[in-house]
C-alpha positions, 0 to 999 in steps of 0.5 A, a space after each residue: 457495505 465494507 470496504 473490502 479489505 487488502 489480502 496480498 500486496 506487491 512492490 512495483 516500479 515508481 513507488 507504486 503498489 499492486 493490491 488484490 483485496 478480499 473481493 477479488 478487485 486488484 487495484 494499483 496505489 501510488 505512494 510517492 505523494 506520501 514518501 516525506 517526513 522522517 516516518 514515511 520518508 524512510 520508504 524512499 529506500 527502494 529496497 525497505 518500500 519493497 518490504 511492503 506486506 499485507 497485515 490483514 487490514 490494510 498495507 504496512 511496512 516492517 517499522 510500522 508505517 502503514 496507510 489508512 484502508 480507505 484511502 488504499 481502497 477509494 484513491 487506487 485505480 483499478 488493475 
């Protein structure tokens, strides 16, 4: 079977993000344990982590970063 794949995502408190997927599951994924470095770093800024959209595949944000579709899907929890 596919992993499903994310269809609409939503910015929440403490660097969380709601994602529904295209099997209709609705999953919640933290993203703090990923704000570091200088290229993920820059999602500390509240105001460019809420930018977060969905690009047909997976999760990204407007300069590029993005995180793996596995990894959004099998370590979420469900909504």
């Amino acid at each position: 079977m596919l992993r499903p794949i994310a269809k609409s995502v939503e910015a929440m408190e403490d660097y969380k993000i709601a994602i529904e997927f295209d099997s209709g599951e609705k999953k919640i994924f933290d993203v703090s344990p990923y704000i570091t470095g200088s290229w993920y770093g820059e999602l500390s800024d509240v105001n460019y982590f809420k930018s977060v959209f969905a690009n047909g595949f997976t999760v990204e944000w407007p300069h590029g970063q993005d995180l793996c579709p596995d990894e959004i899907y099998y370590n979420s929890e469900p909504a």
